[in-house]
C-alpha positions as CSV (number, residue, x, y, z in Angstrom):
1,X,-72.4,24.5,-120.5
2,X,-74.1,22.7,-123.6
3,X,-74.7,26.2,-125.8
4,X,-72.9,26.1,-128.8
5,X,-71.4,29.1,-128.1
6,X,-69.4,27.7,-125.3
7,X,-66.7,26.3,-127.5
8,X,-67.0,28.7,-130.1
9,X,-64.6,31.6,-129.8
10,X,-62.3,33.9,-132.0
11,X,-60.0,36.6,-132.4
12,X,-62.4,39.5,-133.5
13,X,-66.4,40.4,-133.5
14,X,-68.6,39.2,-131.0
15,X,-66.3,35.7,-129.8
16,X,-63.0,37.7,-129.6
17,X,-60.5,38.1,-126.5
18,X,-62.6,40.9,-125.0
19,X,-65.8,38.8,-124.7
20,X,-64.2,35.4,-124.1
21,X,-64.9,35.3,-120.0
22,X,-68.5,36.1,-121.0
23,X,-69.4,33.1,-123.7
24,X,-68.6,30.3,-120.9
25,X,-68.9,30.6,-117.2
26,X,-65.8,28.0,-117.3
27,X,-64.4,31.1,-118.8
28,X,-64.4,33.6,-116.4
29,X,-60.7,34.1,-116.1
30,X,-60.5,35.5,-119.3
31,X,-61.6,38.9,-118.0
32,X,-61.4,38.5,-113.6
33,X,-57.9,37.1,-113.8
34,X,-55.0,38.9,-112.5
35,X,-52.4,37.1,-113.6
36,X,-52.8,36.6,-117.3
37,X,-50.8,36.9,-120.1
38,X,-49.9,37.6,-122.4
39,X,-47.8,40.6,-121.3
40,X,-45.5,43.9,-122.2
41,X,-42.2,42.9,-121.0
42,X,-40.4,46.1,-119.7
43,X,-36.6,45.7,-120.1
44,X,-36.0,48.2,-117.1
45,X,-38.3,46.6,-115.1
46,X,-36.4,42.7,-115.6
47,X,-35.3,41.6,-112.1
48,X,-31.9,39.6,-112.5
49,X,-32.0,36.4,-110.6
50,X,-28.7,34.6,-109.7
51,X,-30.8,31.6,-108.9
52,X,-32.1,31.1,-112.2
53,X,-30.7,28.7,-113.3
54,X,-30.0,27.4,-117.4
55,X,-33.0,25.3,-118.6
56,X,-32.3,21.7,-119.3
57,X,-33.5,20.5,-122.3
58,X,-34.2,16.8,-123.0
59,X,-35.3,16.7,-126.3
60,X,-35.2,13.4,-129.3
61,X,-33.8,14.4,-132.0
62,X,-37.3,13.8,-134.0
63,X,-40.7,14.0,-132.9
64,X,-43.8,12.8,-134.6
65,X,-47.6,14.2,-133.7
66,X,-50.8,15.4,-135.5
67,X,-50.6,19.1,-137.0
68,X,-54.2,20.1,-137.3
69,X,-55.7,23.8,-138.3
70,X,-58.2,24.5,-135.9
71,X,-59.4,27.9,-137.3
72,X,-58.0,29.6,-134.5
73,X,-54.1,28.4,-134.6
74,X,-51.6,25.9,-136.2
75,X,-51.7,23.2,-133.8
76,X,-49.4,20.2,-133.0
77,X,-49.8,17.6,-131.1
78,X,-47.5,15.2,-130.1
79,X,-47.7,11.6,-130.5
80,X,-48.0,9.4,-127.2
81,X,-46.1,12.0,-125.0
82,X,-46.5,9.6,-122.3
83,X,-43.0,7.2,-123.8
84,X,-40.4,9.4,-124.5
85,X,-41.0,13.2,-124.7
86,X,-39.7,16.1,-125.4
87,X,-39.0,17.4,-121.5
88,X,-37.6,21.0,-120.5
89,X,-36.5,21.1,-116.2
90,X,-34.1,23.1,-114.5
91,X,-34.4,27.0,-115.2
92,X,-37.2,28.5,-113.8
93,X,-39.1,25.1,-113.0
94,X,-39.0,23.0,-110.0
95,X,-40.8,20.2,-111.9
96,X,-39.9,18.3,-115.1
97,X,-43.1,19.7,-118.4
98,X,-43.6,17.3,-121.1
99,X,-44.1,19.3,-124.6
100,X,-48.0,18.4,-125.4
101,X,-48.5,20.7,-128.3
102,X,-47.0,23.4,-130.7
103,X,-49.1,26.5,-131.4
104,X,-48.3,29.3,-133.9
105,X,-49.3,33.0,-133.1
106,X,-49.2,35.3,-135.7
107,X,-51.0,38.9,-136.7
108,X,-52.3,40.6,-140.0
109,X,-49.3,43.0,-139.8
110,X,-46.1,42.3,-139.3
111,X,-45.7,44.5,-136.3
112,X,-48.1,42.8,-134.6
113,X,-47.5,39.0,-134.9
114,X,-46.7,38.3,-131.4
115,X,-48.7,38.0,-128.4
116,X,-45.9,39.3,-125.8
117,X,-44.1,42.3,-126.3
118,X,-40.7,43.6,-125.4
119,X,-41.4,47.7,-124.8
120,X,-44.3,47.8,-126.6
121,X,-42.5,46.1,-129.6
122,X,-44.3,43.0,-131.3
123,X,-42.5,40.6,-133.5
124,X,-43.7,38.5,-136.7
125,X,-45.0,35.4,-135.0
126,X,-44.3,33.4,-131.8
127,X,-44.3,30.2,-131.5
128,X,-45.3,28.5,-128.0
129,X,-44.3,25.3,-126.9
130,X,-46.7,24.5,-124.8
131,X,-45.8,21.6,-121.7
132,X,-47.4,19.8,-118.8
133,X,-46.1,19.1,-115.2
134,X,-45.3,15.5,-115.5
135,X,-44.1,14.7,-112.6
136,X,-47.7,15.2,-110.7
137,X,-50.1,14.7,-114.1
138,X,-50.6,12.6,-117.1
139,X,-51.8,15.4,-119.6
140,X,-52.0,18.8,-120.6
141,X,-55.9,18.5,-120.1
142,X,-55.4,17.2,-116.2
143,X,-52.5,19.8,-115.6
144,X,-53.9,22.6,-117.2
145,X,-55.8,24.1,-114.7
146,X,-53.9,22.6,-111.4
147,X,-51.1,24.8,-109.7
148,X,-48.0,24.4,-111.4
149,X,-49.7,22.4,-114.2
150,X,-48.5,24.2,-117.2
151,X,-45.2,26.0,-118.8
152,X,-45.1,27.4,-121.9
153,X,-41.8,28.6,-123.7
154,X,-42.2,31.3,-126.2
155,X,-39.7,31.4,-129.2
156,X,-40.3,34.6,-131.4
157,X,-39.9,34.9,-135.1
158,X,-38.2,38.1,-136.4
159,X,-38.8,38.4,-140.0
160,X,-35.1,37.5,-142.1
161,X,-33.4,40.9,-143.8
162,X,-32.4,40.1,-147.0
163,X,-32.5,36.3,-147.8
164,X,-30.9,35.3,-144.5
165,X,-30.8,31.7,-143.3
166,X,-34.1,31.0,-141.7
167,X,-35.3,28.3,-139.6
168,X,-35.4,24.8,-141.2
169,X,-38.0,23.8,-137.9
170,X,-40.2,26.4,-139.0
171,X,-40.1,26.1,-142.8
172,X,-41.4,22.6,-142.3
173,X,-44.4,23.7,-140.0
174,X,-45.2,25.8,-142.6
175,X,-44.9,23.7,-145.8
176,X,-47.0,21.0,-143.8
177,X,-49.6,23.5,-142.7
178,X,-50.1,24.1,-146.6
179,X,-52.0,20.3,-146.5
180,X,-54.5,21.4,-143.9
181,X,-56.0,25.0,-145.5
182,X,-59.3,24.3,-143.7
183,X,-60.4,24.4,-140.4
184,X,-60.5,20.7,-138.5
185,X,-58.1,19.3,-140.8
186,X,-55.3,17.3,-139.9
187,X,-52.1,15.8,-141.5
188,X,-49.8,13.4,-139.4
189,X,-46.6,14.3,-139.1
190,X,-43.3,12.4,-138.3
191,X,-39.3,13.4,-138.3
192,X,-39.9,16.9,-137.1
193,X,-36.7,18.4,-135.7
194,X,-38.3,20.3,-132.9
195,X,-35.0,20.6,-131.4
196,X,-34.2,23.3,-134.4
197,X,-36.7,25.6,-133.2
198,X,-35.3,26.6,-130.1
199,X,-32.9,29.8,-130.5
200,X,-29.0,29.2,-129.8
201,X,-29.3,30.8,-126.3
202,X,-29.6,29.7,-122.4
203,X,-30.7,33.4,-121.4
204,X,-35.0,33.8,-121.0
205,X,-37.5,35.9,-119.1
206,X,-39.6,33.9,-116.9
207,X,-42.9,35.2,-115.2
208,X,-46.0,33.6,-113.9
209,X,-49.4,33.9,-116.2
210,X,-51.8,32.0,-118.0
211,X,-52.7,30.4,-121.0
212,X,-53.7,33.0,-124.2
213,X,-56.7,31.3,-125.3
214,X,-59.6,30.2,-123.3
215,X,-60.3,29.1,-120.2
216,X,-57.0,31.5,-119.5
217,X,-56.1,29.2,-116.6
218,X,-53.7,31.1,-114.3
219,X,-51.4,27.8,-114.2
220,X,-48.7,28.7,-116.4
221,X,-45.1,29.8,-116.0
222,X,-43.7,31.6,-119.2
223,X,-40.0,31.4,-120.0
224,X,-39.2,33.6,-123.5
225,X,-36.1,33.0,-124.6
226,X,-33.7,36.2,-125.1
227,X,-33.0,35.8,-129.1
228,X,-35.6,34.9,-132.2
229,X,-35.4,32.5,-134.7
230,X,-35.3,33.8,-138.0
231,X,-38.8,33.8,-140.4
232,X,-39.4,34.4,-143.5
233,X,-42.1,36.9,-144.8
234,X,-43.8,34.4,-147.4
235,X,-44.2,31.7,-144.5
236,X,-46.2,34.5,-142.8
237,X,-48.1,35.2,-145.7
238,X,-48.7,31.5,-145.9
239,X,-50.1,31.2,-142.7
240,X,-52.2,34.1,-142.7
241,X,-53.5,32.7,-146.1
242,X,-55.5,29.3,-144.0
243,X,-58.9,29.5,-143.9
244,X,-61.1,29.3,-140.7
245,X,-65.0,28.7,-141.1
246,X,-67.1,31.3,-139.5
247,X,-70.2,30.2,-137.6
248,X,-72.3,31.5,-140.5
249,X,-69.9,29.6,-142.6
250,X,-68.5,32.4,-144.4
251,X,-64.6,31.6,-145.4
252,X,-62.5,33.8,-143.7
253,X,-58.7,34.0,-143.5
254,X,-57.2,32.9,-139.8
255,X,-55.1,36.5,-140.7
256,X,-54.2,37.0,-136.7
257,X,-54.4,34.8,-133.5
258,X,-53.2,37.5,-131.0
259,X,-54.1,38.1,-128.2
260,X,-54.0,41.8,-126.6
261,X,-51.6,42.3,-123.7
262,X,-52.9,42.2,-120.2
263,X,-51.8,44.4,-117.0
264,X,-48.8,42.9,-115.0
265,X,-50.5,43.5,-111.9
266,X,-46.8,44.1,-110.0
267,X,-45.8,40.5,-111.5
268,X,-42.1,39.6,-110.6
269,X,-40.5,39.2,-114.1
270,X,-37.5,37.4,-113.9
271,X,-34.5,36.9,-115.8
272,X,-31.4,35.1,-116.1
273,X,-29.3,37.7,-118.1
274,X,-27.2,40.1,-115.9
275,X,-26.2,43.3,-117.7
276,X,-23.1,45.3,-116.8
277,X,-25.2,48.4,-116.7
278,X,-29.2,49.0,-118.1
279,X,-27.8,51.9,-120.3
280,X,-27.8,50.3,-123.1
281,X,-31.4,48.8,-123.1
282,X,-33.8,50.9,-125.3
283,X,-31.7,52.9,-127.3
284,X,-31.4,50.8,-130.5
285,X,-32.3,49.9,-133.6
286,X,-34.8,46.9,-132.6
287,X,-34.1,45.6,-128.9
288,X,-30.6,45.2,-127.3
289,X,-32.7,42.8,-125.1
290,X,-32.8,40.4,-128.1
291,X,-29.2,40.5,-129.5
């Protein structure tokens, strides 16, 4: 539809989630869908699955792309994924997805700064890297809304206790989103160490949803890996700090780019880890699921 309301959406008032799958019939998924994310993950209800299998990741040591604020995340895109990308198989997948972009969720609270949740718990930010089925397509925007077109795998960011080591991937997202403080801009970006912000782990959750932002195409399998990287509060700050233009060209602050959790609708949510005994799930200090 040629309205300009059908590309112009948000996180709050009248173009937030709850309206999005009424500003563009292309949309509709956004509210009719049954299988979208993102989603409260229930550590009791995890089904172990001995056929999961570890993910393979096939990843150069630097990637280049275009990091661009687009009032509604941190985006990056990578350079000419076609020649030698950054590729994830195995696990969950039976296809081989190409990392297309890098997007940033984060919320105006701490508590709230990711879009999935482990028992009702939220952490800082999450970071999605989000990858087409390149075996059967040639981009994100062909795959995105085929069967199996799309994977995404979430990394969350748990905020550093007392000057910790933090992520060096992350800290240079951050210092190069500092050049693009207005929506549309764009800086290009080379020698990012993507590999560096993936946690030290082969254990994940793995369900079937959709993408968090519209259209909310129900082509996405989700693999969240079972440990955060380490954030630092002043990067979130930093981040929540980048301006987005209102229609009415207002400045606001982007502040949060979460959306709420949808209903699992008796989704299968797998997992490769296989505890001894589920005793020792939800009586902790954060989330024995993530240590």
């Amino acid at each position: 539809s040629n309205s300009p309301w059908a590309t112009w959406w948000a996180y709050q008032g009248l173009a937030g989630p709850q309206h999005w799958g009424y500003l563009n019939p292309d949309w509709v998924l956004c509210r009719s869908g049954k299988f979208q994310s993102p989603i409260n993950i229930e550590p009791r209800l995890l089904l172990f699955d001995p056929k999961l299998r570890r993910m393979s990741v096939d990843v150069p040591e630097l990637v280049s792309g275009v990091l661009k604020n687009t009032g509604n995340d941190i985006m990056l895109s990578l350079d000419d994924v076609m020649s030698n990308g950054a590729n994830f198989s195995d696990g969950p997948f039976m296809y081989t997805y190409r990392l297309a972009q890098v997007k940033v969720h984060i919320g105006k609270t701490n508590g709230r700064g990711s879009e999935h949740r482990i028992d009702e718990k939220s952490f800082a930010a999450e970071i999605q890297l989000i990858c087409y089925n390149s075996d059967l397509f040639k981009s994100l925007q062909e795959a995105e809304r085929m069967p199996y077109g799309a994977a995404i795998i979430a990394v969350f960011g748990e905020i550093a206790e007392d000057f910790g080591i933090t992520n060096s991937a992350f800290k240079f997202l951050v210092d190069m989103a500092t050049q693009v403080p207005w929506q549309g801009q764009g800086t290009h970006i080379k020698d990012f160490r993507i590999k560096s912000l993936l946690p030290d782990t082969n254990y994940y959750v793995t369900y079937e949803g959709s993408f968090t932002q519209p259209g909310c195409q129900e082509t996405v399998t989700w693999v969240l890996f079972n440990k955060p990287i380490y954030i630092d509060q002043t990067q979130i700050e930093t981040l929540r700090n980048l301006q987005n233009k209102q229609i009415d060209n207002r400045m606001t602050m982007m502040e949060g780019n979460v959306r709420p959790t949808m209903p699992v609708n008796n989704r299968a949510i797998r997992t490769n880890i296989n505890y001894p005994s589920t005793g020792g799930l939800c009586d902790m200090k954060r989330i024995t699921f993530y240590e």
